[in-house]
N, C-alpha and C positions, 0 to 999 in steps of 0.2 A: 367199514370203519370210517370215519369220521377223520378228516386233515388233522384236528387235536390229537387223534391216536397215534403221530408221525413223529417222531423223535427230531426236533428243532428245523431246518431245510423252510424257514419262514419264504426268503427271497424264492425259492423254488414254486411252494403252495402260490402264492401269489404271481406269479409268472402263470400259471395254472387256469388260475380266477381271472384273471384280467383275458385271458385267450380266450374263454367263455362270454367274460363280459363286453368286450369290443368286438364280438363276431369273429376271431380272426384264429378258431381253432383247426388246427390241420384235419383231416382225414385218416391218418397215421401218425402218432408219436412214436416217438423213440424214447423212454427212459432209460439211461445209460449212467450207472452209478455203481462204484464199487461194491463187494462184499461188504451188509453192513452198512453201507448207506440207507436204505430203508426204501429201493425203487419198487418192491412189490407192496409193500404197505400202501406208500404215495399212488400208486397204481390204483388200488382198490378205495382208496378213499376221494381219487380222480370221478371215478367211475361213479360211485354213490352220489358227488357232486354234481355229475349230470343227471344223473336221471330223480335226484332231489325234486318234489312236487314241489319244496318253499324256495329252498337256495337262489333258483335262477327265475322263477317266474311264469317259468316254461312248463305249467302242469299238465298239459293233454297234447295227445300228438298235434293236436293243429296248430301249435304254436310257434314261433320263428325258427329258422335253421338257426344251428351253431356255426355253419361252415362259409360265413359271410354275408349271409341276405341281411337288408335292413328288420331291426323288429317290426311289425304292426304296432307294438306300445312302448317308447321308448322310455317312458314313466316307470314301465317295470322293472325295465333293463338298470334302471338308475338304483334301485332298490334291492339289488342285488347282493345277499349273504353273503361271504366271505366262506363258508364251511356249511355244509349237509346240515341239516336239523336235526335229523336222527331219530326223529319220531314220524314222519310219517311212513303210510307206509312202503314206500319205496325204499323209503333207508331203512326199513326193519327187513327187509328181504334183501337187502345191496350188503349189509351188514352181515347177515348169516349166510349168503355167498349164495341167496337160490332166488334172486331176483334173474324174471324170466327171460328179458334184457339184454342179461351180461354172460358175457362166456367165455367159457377159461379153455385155455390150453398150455400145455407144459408138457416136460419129457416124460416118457413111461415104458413097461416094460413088459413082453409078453407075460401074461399067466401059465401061459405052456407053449408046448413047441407047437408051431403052424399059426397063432395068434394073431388078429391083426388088431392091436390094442389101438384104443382112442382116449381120450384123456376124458369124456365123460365114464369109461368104464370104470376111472378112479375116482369119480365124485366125492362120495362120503369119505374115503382117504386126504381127499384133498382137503373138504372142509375143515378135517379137524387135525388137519397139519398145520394150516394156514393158523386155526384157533391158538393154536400151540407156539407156532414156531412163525409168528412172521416174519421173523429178521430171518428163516434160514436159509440155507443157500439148496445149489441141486445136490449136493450129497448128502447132507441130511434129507433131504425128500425121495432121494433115490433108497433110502436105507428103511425110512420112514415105511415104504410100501413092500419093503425085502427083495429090492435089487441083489444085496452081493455085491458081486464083483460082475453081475449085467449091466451093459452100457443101453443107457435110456438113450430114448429118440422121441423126434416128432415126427411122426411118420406122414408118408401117401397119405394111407389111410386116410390120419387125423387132416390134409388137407384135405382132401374132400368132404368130411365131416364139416369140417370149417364153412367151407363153398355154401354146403348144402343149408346150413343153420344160417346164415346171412342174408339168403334170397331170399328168406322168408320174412313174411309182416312183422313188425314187434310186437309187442304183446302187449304192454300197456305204459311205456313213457316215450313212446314215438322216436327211440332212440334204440341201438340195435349199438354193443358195444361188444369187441372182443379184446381178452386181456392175453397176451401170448408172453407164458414168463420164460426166460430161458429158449429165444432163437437162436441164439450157439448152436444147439441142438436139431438142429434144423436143416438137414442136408439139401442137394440141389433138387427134392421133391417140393421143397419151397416155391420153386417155380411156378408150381400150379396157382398160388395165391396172386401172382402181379399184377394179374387184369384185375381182379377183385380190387385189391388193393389201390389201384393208380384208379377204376371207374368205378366207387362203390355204390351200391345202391343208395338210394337217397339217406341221410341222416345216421348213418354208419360208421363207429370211429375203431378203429385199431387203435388200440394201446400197446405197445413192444416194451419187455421190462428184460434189457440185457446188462452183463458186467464189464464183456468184452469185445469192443464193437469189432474189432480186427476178425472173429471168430463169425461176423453174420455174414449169409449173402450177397454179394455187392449190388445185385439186384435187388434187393429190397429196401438193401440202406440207405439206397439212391432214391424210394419212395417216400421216404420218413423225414420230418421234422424233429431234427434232436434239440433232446432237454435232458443238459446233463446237471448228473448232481451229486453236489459235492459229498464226501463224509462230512457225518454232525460233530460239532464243535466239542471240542472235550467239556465245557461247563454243563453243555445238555446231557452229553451222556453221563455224566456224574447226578444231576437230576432224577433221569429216568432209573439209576441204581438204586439211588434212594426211595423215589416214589413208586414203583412198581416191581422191582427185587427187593427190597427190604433192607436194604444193608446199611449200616451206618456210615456219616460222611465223609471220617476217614480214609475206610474200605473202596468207598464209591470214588475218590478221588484216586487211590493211587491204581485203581483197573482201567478208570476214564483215563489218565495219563498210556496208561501201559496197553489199551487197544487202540491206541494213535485212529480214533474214531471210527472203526470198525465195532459199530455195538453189537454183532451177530460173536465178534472175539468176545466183545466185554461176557458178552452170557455164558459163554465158556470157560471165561476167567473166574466168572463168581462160583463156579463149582468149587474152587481151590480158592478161596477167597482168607479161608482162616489154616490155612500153612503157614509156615513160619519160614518165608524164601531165605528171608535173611541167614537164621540160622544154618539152612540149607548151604549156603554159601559160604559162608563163615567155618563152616567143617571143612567144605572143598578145600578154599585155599590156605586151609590151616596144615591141611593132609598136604599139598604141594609144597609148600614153603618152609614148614617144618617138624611135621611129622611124619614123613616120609612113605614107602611102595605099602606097607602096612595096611596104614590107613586110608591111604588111596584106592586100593584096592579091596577093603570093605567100603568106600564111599560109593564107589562104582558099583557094586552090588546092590543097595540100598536104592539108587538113584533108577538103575535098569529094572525094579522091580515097578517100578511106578510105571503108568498109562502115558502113552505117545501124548498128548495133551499138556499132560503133568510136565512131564520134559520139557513141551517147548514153551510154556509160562513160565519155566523155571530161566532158562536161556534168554527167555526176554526179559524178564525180572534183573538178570545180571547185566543186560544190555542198555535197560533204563538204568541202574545203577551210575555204568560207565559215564553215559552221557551225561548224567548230571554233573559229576567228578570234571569232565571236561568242565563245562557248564562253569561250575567254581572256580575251578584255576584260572579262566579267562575272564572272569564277570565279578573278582572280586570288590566286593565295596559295593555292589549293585545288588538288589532285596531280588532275591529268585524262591517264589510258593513254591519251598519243598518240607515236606516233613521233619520234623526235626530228628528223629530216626533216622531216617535216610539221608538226610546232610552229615551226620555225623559219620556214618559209612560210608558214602561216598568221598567224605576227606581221609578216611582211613585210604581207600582205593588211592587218592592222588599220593599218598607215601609209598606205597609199596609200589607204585607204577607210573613211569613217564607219560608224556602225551604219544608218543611214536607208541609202546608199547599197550597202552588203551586203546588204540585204534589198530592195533593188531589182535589184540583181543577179540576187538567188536566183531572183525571180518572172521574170526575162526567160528566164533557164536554166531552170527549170522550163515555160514558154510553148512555148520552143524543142524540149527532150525531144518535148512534144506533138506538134508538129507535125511531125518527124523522124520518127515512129511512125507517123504515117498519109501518109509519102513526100514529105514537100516536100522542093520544088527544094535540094540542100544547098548550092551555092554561091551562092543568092540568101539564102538564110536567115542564113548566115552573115557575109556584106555586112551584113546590117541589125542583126543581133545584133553587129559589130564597132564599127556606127556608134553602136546605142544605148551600146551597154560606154563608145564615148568620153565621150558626153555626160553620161553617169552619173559620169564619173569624172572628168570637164573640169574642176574645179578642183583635183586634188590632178595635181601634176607629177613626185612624188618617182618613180623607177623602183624594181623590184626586183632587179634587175642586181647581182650581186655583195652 
């Protein structure tokens, strides 16, 4: 894929290009960017940019190193694209992930018991995960290939598979590049890669696309040049909802708000994109405040029948709400882009609840998120987060009712 296929991260792509363009590309990168930032995407459209016959200039192996030699033609170097072309044919095979080149590795998981798995045994899994799901993370891909409840690795094995594919010639862009998503995954068999890594064969670039540097190596981290990168800006991902999920730009902005730039959230968001959270809400604290155990306790029935997902869009749904409420009470007189829907609920919220109580609120919804993610009970959970909501709110009586 192409740097254009990259959901906003311009200062990032460009950081990218200029490393190419002034010779001064590491050996080893580190991309290091949250869930959602788009570090395996950026990754594969790194990749297509080097071994691009037009982009750099560099079309046959005889051509300048990337890793600091002066060019032979510095004319070329000046003429240098900004993004892959996408037609030749380097980028039609970097693109469909079977350029001979590049090579992937990421976590996996035996096919059966005694298995010594390697991440090309997932090739065609991988292709058409990647086609699918770039922004996903390793539990969608672990799910993707029917882990379960197996813990993927990158195994021995796969380093030595690693070793052995490196020392070998390239094949036809005199560049030899490995993309390693998900080094988390990566226990102290990692080892075996360091000499690779610190003395690589000539014109040899690691790519590392991790979320959590705390979680790699400290051996290998200490090989790497890190390039970190931010989440994309809420206006992009409101963009890329519109132009590539479909959604209208209402829709697209209040998901772009409410995945605080995490667009691998936002696509999970637009599953639930035409619920009606409001309403959702508007029952709850109608059931607490004035309709009493009743109704609360069919709200709670209704809510636990819905998908772990559904919950915690709905929880953060109340949690953008709060904030904004805040938002208003301190920023009055000052224009704040919010919906007029949602302004109007959220001043409902500043009546029925102080600032002390909003931010006790938040911290219970945010507790609750928690525990939602690692499978608690949801109709017990939501019993208790009912009963705190009241007592949090046990002095104000007003409803938001009409």
């Amino acid at each position: 894929m192409p740097f254009s296929s990259v959901i906003g991260q311009d200062q990032t792509k460009q950081q990218l290009v200029e490393l190419v363009h002034f010779n001064r590309l590491s050996h080893a990168l580190l991309l290091l960017g949250q869930e959602g930032s788009g570090a395996l995407p950026m990754a594969l459209a790194f990749a297509q940019y080097v071994v691009c016959e037009k982009a750099n200039g560099k079309e046959t192996a005889s051509g300048p190193s990337l890793f600091g030699e002066e060019p032979s033609n510095p004319a070329a170097a000046r003429v240098m694209l900004s993004d892959a072309c996408g037609v030749c044919p380097s980028c039609v095979k970097a693109s469909q992930l079977i350029h001979p080149d590049i090579h992937y590795s990421y976590p996996v998981i035996p096919r059966k018991a005694g298995d010594k798995p390697v991440s090309t045994d997932y090739g065609s899994e991988w292709r058409e995960f990647v086609k699918q799901y770039p922004y996903g993370n390793s539990y969608d891909w672990l799910q993707f290939i029917g882990a379960e409840n197996k813990q993927g690795n990158i195994t021995a094995q796969e380093c030595n598979d690693i070793i052995h594919k490196l020392s070998l010639k390239s094949f036809e862009s005199g560049y030899k590049i490995l993309i390693m998503w998900m080094p988390e995954y990566l226990g102290n068999e990692g080892n075996k890669l360091l000499k690779l890594i610190e003395e690589p064969p000539v014109n040899t670039l690691f790519l590392l696309v991790a979320e959590n540097e705390s979680l790699i190596l400290p051996t290998i981290l200490s090989r790497t040049q890190l390039v970190k990168m931010p989440l994309p800006e809420t206006a992009d991902i409101e963009q890329a909802l519109v132009e590539r999920a479909g959604l209208e730009q209402a829709q697209a902005r209040q998901i772009a708000v409410l995945c605080e730039g995490n667009y691998h959230e936002a696509l999970q968001l637009t599953r639930h994109a035409g619920d009606d959270w409001q309403g959702v809400l508007r029952d709850w604290l109608n059931a607490i405040l004035k309709n009493g155990p009743i109704a609360q306790v069919k709200w709670i029935d209704e809510i636990s029948k819905s998908g772990r997902e559904r919950q915690k869009q709905f929880l953060r749904f109340f949690n953008h709400l709060l904030e904004q409420a805040i938002r208003l009470r301190y920023m009055e007189g000052v224009s704040i882009p919010i919906p007029d829907i949602e302004k109007d609920f959220a001043m409902r919220l500043n009546k029925i609840a102080d600032i002390g109580q909003q931010q006790a609120i938040i911290g219970e919804l945010d507790k609750a998120a928690y525990y939602i993610e690692r499978n608690a009970h949801a109709k017990m959970l939501f019993h208790a987060l009912t009963i705190k909501l009241y007592h949090i709110l046990a002095e104000k009586k007003v409803t938001i009712v009409n």
